[in-house]
C-alpha positions, 0 to 999 in steps of 0.5 A, a space after each residue: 507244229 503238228 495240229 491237235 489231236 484227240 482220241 475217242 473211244 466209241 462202243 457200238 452195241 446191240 443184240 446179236 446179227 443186227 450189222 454192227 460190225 459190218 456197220 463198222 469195217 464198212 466204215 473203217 475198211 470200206 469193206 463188207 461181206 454177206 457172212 460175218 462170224 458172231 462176235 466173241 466179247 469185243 472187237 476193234 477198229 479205228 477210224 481218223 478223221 479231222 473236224 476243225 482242224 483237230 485230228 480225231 482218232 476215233 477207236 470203235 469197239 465192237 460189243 458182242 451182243 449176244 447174253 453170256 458176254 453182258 459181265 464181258 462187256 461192262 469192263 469195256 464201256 468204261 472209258 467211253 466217250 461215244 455209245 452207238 445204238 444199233 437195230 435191224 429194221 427187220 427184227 422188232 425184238 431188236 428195237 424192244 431191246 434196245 431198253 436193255 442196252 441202255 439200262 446196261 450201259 447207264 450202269 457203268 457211263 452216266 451222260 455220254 453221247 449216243 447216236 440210234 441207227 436203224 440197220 438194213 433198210 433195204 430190207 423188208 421191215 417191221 418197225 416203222 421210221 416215226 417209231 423209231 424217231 420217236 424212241 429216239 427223241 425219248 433217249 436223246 440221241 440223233 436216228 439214222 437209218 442205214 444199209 451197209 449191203 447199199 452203203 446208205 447212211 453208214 459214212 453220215 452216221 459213224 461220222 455224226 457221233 465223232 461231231 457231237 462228242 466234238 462240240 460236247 468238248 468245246 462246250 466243256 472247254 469253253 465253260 472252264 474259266 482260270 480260277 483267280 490267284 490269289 496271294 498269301 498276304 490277300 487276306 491279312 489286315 494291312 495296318 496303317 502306316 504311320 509316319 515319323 514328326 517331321 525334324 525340328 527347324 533348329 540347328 540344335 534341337 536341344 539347348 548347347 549347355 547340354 553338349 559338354 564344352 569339346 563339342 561346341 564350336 
């Protein structure tokens, strides 16, 4: 018999030249280069892992994050179980506009689970880690700092947001409950049951000079 499988779709976004697909095909091809070209609407990797015994096949789209794409975009949140947050430490604009990020993607996915990841920590920064914890206790989402040209974090954070929506769906599947069955007749008035009197002791209930004469013996 095969284990469980389950499928998840995961958006990665953030504005433009932040490592979100080095961030990604570290992940998902251990592979990683200095020049990326810009991503044009959306790329795609995926990633299998197991947690409890359940195969995840994890699919992360790679979101374009420059403004002309936002219209592109919108089609392709749809359907996700997943949203990583990406920055660079390096750029504070990146950090401001996460705002828009989430308000963007609120548009179309309501209650998904997110992870914030803070890129390119080997590098000089400009936004500090306690901000960046703090905003992202505001959102709800875990933080991770990461450098992909180091491979600090990046297995610990791509992995972690597979784990919440993991636990997510065991909470859901547990709070579902077998509705109770019930039959047709449930609810309809039962009358009681009566009885027939019990038969009469005498051999003839009724006197023999009712019985014409060929039937009495």
């Amino acid at each position: 018999m095969s284990a469980p499988r389950q499928t998840y779709k995961i958006v990665v976004c953030g504005d433009g030249s932040v490592g979100k697909t080095s961030l990604i095909l570290k992940y998902t091809q251990n592979t990683f280069s200095e020049n990326y070209m810009a991503t044009v609407g959306a790329n795609f990797a995926t990633k299998k892992l197991t947690i409890n015994g359940v195969e995840i096949i994890s699919q992360y789209w790679d979101m374009g994050g420059q403004p002309q794409f936002k219209f592109v975009r919108q089609n392709f949140y749809r359907g996700a179980r997943g949203i990583i947050y990406v920055y660079d430490v390096t750029r504070r604009e990146t950090f401001i506009n996460l705002e828009k990020w989430i308000q963007e993607v609120n548009q179309v996915l309501c209650n998904v689970p997110c992870i914030l990841i803070g890129n390119k920590i080997d590098l000089p920064r400009q936004v500090d880690k306690s901000e960046a914890n703090e905003y992202s206790s505001k959102i709800n989402a875990q933080y991770f700092e990461t450098s992909v040209a180091q491979n600090i974090n990046v297995q610990e954070s791509m992995d972690s947001i597979n784990h919440i929506i993991f636990e997510k769906q065991e909470v859901l599947n547990k709070s579902i409950t077998t509705p109770k069955t019930y039959s047709l007749t449930d609810n309809l008035i039962k009358p009681p049951i009566r009885y027939p009197p019990a038969p009469n002791s005498s051999k003839y209930p009724l006197p023999e000079s009712v019985f014409p004469e060929v039937y009495r013996m």
